[in-house]
C-alpha positions as CSV (number, residue, x, y, z in Angstrom):
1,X,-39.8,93.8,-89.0
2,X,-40.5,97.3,-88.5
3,X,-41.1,99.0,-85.1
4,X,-44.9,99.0,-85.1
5,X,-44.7,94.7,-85.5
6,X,-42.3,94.9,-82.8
7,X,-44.4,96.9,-80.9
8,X,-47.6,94.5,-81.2
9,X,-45.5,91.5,-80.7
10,X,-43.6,92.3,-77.8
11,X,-46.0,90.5,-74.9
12,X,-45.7,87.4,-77.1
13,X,-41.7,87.9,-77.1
14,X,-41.7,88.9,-73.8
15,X,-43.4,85.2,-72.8
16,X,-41.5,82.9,-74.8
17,X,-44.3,82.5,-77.4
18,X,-43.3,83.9,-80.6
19,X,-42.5,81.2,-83.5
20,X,-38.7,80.7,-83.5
21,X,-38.5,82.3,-87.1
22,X,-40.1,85.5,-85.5
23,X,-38.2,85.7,-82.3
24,X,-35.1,85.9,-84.9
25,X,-36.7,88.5,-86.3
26,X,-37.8,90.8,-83.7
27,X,-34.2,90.1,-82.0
28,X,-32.6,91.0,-85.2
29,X,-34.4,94.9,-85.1
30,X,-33.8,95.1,-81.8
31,X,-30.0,94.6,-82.6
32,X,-30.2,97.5,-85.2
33,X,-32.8,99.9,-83.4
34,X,-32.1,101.8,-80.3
35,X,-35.3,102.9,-79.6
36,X,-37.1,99.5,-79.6
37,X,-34.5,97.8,-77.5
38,X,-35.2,100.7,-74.7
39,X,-38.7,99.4,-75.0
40,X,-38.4,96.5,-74.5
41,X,-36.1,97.0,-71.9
42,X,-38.6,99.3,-69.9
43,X,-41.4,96.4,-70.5
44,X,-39.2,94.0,-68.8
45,X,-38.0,96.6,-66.1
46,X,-41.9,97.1,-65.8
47,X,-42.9,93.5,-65.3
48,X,-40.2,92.8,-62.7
49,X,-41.2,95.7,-61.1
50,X,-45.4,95.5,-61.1
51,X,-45.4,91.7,-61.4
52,X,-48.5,90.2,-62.3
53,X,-51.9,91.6,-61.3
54,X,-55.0,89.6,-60.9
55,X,-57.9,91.4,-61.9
56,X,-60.3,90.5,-59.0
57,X,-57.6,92.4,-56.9
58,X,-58.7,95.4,-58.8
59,X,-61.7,97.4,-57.1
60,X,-64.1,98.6,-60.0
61,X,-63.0,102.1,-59.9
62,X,-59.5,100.9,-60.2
63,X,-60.1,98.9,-62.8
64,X,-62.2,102.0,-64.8
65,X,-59.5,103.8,-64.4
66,X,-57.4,101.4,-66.1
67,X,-59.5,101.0,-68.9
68,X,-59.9,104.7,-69.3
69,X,-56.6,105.2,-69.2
70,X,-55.2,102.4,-72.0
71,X,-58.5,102.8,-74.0
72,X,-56.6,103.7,-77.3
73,X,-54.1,101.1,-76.7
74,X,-56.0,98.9,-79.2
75,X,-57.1,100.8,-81.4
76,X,-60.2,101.6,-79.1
77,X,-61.7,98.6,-78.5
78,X,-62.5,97.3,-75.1
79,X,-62.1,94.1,-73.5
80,X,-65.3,92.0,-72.7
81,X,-66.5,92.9,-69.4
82,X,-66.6,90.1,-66.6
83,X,-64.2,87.6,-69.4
84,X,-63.1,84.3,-67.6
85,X,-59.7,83.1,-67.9
């Protein structure tokens, strides 16, 4: 697994819902990489930290802020606005 799979994958991890075959794997570069085991140290220091947001919590100017600010985090695309979950 290189860095940039572990990357992508680490909410799934993170949540319990990666396939047991990849869990071994991204546990298995996180054993031989430095760097990515800081990551995903800081995301867990992060989530403890921040807990979970609700987005109706969020006024709209927060929440443009937020998007302005991550809006490269996927390669550029958006979310949908007003999505249901």
């Amino acid at each position: 697994m290189s860095c940039q799979q572990l990357v992508e994958l680490v909410t799934e991890y993170l949540e319990g819902a990666l396939p047991a075959e990849d869990a071994q794997r991204f546990e298995a570069h996180l054993a031989d990489c430095d760097w990515c085991d800081r990551y995903v140290e800081q995301m867990r220091v992060t989530i403890r930290t921040v807990g979970r947001l609700d987005e109706r919590a969020l006024s709209p100017a927060a929440q443009e802020q937020l998007l302005f600010a991550f809006r490269d985090w996927n390669g550029g695309e958006q979310p949908p606005r007003g999505r249901q979950e």
